[in-house]
C-alpha positions in Angstrom: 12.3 -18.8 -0.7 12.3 -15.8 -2.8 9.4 -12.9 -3.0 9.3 -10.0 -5.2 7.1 -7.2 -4.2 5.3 -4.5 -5.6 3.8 -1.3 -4.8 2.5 1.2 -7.5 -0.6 2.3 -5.5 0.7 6.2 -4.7 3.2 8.6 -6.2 5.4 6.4 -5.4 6.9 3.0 -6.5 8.4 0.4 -5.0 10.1 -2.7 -5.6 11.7 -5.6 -3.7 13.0 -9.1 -3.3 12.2 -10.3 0.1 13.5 -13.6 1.7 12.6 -15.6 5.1 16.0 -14.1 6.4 14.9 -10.4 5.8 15.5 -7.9 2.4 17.7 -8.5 -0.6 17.1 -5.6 -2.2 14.7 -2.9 -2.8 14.5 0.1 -5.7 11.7 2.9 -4.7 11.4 5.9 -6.6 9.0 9.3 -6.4 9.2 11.1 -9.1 6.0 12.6 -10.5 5.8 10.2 -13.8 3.5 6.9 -15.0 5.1 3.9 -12.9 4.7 2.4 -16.2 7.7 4.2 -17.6 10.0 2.8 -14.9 8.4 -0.8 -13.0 9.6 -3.0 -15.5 13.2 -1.4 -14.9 13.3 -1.2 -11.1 12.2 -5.0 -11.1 15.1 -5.8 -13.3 17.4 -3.5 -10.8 15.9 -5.5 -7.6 16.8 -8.6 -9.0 20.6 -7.9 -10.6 20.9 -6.6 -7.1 19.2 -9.3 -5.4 21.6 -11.9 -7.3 18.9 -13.9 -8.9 17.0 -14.3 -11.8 13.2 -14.0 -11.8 13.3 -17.7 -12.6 14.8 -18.1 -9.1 11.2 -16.1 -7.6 8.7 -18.9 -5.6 6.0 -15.8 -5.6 4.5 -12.4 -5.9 3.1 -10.0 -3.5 1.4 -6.8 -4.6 -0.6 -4.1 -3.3 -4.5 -4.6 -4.4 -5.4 -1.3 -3.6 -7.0 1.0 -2.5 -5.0 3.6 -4.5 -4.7 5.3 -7.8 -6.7 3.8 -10.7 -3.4 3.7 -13.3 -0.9 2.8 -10.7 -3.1 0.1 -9.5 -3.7 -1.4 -13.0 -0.1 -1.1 -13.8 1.2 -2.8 -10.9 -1.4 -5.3 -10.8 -1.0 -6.4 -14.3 2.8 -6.3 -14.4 2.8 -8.8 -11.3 0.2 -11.1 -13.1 2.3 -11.3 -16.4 5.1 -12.2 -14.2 3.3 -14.7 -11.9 1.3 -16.5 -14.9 4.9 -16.6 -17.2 6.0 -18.9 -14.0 2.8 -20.3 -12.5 4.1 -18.6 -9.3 1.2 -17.2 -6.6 0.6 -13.9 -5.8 -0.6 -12.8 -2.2 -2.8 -9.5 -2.5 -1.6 -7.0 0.2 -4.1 -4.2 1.1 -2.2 -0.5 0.9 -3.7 0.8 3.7 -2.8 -2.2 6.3 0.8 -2.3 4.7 1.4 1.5 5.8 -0.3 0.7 8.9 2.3 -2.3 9.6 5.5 0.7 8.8 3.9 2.9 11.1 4.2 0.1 14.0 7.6 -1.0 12.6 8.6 2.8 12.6 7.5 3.9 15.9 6.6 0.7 18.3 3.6 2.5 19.0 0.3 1.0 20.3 -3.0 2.1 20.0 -5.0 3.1 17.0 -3.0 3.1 13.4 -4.8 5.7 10.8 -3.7 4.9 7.3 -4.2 7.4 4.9 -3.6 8.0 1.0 -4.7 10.8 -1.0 -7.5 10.1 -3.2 -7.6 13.2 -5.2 -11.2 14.9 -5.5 -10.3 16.5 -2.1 -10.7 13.1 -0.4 -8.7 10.6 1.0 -8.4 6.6 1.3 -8.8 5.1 4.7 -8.6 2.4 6.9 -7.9 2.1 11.0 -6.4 -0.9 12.6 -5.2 -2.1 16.6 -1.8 -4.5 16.3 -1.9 -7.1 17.6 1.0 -9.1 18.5 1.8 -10.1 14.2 -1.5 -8.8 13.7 -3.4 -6.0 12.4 -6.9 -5.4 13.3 -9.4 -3.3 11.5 -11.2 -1.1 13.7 -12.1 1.4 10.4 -13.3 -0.5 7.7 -11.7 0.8 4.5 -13.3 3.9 3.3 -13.2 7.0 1.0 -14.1 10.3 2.7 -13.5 13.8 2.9 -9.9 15.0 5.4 -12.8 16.8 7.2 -14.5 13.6 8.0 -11.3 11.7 8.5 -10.3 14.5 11.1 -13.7 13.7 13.3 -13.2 9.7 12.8 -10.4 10.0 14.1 -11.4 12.2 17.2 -13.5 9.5 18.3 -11.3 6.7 19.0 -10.4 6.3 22.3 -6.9 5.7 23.6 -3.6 6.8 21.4 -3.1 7.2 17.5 -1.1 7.5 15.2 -1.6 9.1 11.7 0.4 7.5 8.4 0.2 8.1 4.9 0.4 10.3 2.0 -3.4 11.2 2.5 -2.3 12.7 6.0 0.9 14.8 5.0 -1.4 16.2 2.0 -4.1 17.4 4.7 -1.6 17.6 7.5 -3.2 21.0 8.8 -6.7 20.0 8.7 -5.9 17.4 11.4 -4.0 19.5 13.7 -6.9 22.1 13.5 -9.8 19.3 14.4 -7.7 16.3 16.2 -5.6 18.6 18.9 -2.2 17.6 20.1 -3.5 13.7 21.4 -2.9 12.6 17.7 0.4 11.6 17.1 2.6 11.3 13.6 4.4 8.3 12.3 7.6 9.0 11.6 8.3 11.2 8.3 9.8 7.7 6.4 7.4 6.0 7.3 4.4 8.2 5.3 5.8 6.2 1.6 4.7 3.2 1.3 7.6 0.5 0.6 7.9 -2.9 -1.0 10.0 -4.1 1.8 6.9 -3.7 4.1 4.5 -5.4 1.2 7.1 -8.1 0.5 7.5 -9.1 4.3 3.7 -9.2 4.8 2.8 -11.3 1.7 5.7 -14.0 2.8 4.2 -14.5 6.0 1.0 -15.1 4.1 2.0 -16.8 0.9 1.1 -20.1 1.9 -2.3 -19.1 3.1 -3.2 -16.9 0.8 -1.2 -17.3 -2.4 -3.7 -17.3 -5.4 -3.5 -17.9 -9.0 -2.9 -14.3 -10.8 -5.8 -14.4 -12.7 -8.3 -14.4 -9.2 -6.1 -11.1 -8.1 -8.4 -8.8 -8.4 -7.8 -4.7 -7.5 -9.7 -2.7 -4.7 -10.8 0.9 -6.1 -13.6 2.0 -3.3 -15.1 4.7 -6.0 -15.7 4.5 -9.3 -13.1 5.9 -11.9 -13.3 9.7 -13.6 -13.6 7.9 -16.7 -17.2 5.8 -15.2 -18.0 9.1 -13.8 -18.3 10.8 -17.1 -19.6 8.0 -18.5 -22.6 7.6 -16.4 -23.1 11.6 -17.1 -23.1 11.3 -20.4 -20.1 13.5 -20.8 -16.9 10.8 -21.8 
């Protein structure tokens, strides 16, 4: 079984062909332009490297958020022209719970994961999770709140924990001022999210939760600038 993989939710964006015996390929790129330049291409590279044609592809997973508004929408949209040209299913793969998954893979840590992305507007996105076993547990419901905030959530759980994310490394210092030294770091790899990590989550899931593109649907936790303006009367 073939899975291709997507994740446009951050600065980055990440691509990958995924297999029950592990990775085929995988294109992830950071550069500070619209994923919408580039996704089509990098899909296109991860298959050509992959050896297959995106006939050959049994299913999609893609990252439903939360995350940027555009890279969301591109991503999303890209996977459901893709997955309804095939009548292939699509597994929708929370952001947050996929860094929290590289964070485990990166370290073998236990304890408390903190996922984090930065939401712009001086916030961030975030979510808290225990593994277990295959697992992940929410222990933080997904969110959108101040670093400040994030800082004392994260002072209050008990036992270990580790930070991960984009949303951390932007507001790296506020944490070491408020948490103290019993709040530890994934590894630096492991703060960009990869399509490797979506891909071998939505396999495990595909049969479970596969659903028809059209009923994929994205998770923004705040309203866009654009709805903010509107409702001011200023767009």
């Amino acid at each position: 079984m073939f899975l291709l993989a997507l994740d446009t939710t951050t600065k980055s964006c990440s691509v990958a062909i995924v297999t029950s015996a592990g990775l085929l390929a995988e294109v992830t790129t950071a550069r500070n332009e619209t994923h919408a330049r580039h996704l089509m291409t990098m899909v296109d590279q991860a298959l050509t490297l992959a050896g297959i044609s995106i006939d050959a592809v049994d299913g999609f997973a893609v990252t439903r958020g939360p995350g940027s508004f555009t890279g969301l929408r591109i991503g999303l949209s890209a996977v459901k022209g893709l997955a309804m040209a095939g009548d292939k299913p699509v597994v929708p793969v929370s952001s947050l719970e996929a860094l929290a998954v590289q964070a485990v893979s990166a370290s073998s840590g236990s304890g408390t994961i903190v996922a984090m992305i930065d939401a712009y507007r001086g916030e961030v996105f975030l979510a808290g999770y225990r593994p277990d076993g295959d697992r992940m547990i929410p222990v933080i419901p997904e969110t959108v709140v101040a670093p400040e905030t994030a800082a004392r959530q994260v002072t209050d759980l008990a036992g270990s924990v580790t930070l991960v994310g984009g949303g951390f490394v932007t507001y790296r210092s506020h944490f070491a001022q408020i948490t103290g030294a019993r709040i530890d770091s994934a590894p630096e790899m492991a703060h960009m999210l990869r399509a490797a990590t979506v891909g071998r989550m939505g396999l495990g899931r595909l049969d479970r939760d596969g659903r028809k593109a059209v009923d994929i649907m994205p998770v923004y936790l705040r309203k866009s600038d654009a709805q903010i303006h509107q409702a001011r009367g200023t767009g």
